[in-house]
N, CA, C and O atoms as a GROMACS GRO file, in nm:
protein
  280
    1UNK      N    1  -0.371   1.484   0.166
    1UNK     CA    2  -0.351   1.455   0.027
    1UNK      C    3  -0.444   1.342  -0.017
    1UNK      O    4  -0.507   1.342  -0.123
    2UNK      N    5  -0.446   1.230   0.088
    2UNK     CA    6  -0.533   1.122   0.007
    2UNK      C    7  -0.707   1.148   0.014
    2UNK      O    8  -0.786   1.071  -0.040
    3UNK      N    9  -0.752   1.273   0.094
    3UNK     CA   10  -0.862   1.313   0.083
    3UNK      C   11  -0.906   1.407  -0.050
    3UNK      O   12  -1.012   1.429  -0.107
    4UNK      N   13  -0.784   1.443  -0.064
    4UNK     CA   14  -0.756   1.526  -0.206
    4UNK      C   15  -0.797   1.489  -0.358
    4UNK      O   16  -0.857   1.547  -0.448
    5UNK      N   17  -0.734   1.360  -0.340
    5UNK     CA   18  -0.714   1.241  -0.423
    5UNK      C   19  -0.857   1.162  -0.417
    5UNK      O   20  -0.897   1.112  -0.523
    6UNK      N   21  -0.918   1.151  -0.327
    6UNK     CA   22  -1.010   1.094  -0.331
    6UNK      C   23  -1.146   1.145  -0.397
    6UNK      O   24  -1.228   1.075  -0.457
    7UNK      N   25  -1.154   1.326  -0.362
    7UNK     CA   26  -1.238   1.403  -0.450
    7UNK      C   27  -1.237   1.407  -0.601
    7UNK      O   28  -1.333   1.400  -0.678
    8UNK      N   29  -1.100   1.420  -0.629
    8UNK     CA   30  -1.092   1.408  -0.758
    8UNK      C   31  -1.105   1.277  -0.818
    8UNK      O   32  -1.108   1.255  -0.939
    9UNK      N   33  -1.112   1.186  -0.718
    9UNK     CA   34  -1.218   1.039  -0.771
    9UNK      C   35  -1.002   0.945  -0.861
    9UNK      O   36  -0.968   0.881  -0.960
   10UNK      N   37  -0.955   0.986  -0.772
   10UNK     CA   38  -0.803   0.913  -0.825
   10UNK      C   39  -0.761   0.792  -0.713
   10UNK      O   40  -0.762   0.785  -0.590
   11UNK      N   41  -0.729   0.713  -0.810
   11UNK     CA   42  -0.694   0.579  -0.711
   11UNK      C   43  -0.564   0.611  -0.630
   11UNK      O   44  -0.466   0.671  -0.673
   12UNK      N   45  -0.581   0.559  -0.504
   12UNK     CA   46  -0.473   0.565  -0.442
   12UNK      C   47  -0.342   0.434  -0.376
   12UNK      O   48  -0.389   0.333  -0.325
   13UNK      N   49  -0.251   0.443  -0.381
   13UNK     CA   50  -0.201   0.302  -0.347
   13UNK      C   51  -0.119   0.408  -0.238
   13UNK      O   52  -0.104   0.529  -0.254
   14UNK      N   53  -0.066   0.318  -0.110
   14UNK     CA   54   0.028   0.348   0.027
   14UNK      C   55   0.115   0.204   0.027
   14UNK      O   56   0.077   0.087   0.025
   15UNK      N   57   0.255   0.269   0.031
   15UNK     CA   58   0.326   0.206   0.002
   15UNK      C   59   0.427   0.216   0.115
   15UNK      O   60   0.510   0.307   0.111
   16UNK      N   61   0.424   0.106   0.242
   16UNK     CA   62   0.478   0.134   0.337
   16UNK      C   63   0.634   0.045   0.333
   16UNK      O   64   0.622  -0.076   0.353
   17UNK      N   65   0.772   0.096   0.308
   17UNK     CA   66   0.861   0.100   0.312
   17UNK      C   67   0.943   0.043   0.401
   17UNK      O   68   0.892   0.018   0.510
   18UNK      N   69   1.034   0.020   0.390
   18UNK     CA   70   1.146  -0.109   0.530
   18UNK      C   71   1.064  -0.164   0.554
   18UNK      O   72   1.015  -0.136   0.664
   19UNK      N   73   1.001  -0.268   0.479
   19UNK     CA   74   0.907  -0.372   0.540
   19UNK      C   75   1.007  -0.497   0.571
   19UNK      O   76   0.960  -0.600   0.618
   20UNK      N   77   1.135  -0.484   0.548
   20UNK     CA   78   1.195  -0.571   0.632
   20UNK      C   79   1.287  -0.544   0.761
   20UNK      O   80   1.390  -0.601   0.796
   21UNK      N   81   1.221  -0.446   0.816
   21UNK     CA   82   1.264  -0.439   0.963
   21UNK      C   83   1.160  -0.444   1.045
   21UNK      O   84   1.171  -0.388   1.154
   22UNK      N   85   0.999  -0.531   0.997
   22UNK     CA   86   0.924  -0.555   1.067
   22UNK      C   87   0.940  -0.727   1.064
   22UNK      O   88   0.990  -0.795   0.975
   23UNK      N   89   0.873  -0.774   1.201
   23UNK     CA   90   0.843  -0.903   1.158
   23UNK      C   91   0.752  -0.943   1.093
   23UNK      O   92   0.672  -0.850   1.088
   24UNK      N   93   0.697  -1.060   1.017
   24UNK     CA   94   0.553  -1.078   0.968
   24UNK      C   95   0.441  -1.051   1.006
   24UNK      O   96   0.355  -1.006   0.932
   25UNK      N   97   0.416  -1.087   1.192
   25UNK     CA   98   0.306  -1.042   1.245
   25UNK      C   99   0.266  -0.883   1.250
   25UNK      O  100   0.152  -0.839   1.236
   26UNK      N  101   0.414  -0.785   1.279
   26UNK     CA  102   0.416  -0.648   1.287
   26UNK      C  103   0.406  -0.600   1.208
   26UNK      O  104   0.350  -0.491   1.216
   27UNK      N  105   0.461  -0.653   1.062
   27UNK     CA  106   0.369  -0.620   0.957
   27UNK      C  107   0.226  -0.630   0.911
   27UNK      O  108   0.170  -0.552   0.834
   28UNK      N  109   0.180  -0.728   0.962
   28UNK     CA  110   0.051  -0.721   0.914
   28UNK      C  111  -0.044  -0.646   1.019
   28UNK      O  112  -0.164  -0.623   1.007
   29UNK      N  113   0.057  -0.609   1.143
   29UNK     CA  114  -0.112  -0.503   1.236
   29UNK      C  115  -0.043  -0.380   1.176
   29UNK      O  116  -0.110  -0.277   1.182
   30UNK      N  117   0.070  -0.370   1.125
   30UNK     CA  118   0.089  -0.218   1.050
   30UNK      C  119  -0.017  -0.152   0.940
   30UNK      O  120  -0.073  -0.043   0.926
   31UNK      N  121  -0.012  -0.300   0.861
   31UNK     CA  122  -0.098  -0.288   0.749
   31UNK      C  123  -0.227  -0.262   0.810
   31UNK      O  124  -0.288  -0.166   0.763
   32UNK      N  125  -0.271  -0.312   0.885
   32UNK     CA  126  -0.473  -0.312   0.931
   32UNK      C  127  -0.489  -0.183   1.016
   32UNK      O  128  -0.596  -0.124   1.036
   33UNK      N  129  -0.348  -0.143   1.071
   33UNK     CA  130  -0.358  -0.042   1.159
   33UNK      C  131  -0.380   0.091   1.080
   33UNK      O  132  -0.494   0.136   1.072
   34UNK      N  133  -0.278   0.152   1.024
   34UNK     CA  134  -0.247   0.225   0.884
   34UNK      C  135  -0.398   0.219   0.780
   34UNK      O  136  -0.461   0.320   0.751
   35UNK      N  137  -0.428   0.108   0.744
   35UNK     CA  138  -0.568   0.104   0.663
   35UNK      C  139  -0.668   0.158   0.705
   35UNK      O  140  -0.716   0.244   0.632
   36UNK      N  141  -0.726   0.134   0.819
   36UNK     CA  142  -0.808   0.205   0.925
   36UNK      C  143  -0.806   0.357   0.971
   36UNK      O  144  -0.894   0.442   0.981
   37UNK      N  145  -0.647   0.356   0.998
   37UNK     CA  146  -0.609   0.539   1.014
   37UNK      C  147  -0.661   0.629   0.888
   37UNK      O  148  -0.708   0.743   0.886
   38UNK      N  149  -0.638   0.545   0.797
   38UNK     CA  150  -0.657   0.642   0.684
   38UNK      C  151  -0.739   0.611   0.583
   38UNK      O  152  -0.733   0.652   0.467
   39UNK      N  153  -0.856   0.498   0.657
   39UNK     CA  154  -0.949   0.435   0.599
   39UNK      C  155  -0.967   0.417   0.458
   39UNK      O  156  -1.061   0.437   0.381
   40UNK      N  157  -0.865   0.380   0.446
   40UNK     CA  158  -0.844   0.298   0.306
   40UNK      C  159  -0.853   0.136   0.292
   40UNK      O  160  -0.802   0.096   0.396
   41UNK      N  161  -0.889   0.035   0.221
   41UNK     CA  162  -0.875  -0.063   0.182
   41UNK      C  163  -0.741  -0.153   0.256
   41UNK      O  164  -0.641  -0.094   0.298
   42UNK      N  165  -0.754  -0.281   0.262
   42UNK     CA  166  -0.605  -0.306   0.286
   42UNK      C  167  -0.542  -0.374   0.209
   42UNK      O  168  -0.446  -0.444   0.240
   43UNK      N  169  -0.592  -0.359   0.091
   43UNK     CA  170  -0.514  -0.401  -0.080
   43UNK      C  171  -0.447  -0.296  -0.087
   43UNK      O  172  -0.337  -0.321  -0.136
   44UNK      N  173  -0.467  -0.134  -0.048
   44UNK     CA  174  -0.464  -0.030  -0.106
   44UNK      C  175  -0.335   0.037  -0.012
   44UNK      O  176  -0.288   0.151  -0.020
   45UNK      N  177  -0.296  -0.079   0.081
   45UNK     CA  178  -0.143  -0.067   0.183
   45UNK      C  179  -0.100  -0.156   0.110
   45UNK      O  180  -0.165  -0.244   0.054
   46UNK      N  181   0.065  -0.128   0.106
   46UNK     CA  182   0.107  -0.287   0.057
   46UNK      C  183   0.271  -0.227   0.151
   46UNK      O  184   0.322  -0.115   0.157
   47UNK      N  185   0.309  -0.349   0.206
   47UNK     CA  186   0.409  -0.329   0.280
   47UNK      C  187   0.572  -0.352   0.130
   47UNK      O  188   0.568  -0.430   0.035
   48UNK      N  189   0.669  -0.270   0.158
   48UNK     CA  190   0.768  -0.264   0.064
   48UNK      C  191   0.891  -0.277   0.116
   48UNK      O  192   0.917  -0.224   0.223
   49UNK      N  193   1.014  -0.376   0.025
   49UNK     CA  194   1.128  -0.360   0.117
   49UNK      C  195   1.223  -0.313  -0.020
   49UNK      O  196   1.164  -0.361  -0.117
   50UNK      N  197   1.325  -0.253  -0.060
   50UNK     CA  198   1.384  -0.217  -0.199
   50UNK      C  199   1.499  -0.331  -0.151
   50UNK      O  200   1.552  -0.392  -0.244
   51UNK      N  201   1.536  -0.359  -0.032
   51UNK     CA  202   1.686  -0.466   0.043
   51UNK      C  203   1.639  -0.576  -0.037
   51UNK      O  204   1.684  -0.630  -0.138
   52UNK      N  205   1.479  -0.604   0.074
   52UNK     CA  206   1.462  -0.790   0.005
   52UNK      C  207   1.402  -0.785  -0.127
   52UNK      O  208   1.429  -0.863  -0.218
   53UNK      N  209   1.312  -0.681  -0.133
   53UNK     CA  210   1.241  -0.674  -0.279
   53UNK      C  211   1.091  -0.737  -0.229
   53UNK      O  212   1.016  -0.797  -0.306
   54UNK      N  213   1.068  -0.717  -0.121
   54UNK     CA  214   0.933  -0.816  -0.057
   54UNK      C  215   0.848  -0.708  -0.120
   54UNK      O  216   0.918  -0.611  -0.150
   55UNK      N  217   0.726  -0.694  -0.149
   55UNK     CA  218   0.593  -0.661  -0.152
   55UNK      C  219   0.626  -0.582  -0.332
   55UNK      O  220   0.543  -0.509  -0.386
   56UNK      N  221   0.748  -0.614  -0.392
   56UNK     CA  222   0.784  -0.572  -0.515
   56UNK      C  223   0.621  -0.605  -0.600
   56UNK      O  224   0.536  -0.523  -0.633
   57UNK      N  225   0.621  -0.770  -0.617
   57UNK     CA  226   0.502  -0.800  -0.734
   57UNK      C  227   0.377  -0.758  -0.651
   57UNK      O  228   0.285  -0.737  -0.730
   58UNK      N  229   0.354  -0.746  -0.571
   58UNK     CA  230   0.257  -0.655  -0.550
   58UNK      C  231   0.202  -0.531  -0.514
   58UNK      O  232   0.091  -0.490  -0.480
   59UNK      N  233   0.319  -0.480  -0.531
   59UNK     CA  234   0.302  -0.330  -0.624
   59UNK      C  235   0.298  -0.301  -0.736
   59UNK      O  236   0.239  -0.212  -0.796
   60UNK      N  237   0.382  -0.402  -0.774
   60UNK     CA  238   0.380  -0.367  -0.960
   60UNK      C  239   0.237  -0.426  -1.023
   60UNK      O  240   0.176  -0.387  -1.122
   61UNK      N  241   0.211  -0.514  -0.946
   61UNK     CA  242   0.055  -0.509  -0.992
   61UNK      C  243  -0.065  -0.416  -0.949
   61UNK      O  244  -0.156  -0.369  -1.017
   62UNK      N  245  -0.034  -0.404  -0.814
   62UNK     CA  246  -0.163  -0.297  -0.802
   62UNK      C  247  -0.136  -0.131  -0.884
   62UNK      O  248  -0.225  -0.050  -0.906
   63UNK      N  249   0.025  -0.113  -0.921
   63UNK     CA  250   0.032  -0.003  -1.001
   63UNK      C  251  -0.059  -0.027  -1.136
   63UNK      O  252  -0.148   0.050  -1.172
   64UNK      N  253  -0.025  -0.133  -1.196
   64UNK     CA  254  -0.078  -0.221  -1.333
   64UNK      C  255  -0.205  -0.176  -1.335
   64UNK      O  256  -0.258  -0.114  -1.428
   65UNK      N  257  -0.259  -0.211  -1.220
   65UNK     CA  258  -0.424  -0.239  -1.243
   65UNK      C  259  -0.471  -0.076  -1.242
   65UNK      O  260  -0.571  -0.047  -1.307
   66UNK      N  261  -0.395   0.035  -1.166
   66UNK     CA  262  -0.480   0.138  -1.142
   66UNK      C  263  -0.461   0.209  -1.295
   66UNK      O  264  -0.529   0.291  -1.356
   67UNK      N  265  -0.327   0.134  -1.329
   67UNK     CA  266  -0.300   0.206  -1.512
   67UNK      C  267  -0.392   0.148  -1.577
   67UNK      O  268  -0.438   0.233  -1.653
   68UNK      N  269  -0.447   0.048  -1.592
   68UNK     CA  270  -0.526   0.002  -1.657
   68UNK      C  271  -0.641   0.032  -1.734
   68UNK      O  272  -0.676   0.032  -1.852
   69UNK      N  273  -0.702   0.067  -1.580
   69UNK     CA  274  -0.828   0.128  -1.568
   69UNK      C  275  -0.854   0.277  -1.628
   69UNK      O  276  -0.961   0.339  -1.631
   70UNK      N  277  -0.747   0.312  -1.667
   70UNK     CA  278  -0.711   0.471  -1.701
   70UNK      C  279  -0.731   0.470  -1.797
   70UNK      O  280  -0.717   0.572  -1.864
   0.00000   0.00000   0.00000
């Protein structure tokens, strides 16, 4: 799908979920790990928790910005 997305020239955001059943460090080789797999950016991962609400404002901004640009 995100090769899909990418032809048709559409921004993509990955939005990785229970980011609070990782620790900080395991989150962040998730993020570099994941970015790499699917060679995307690592703005373009953002780790998410809906419990704590962690990586909330920065999703709602990187959603912001891709509306923006539209």
């Amino acid at each position: 799908m995100l090769d899909f997305l990418a032809e048709l020239g559409v921004p993509t955001i990955v939005a990785l979920t229970k980011a609070d059943k990782l620790t900080k460090a395991d989150a962040r080789e998730n993020v570099a790990k994941i970015s790499r797999t699917l060679a995307l950016e690592p703005d373009q991962v953002i780790q998410f928790s809906a419990q704590t609400g962690e990586g909330r404002i920065e999703l709602l901004e990187a959603i912001t910005q891709l509306v923006e640009k539209v």
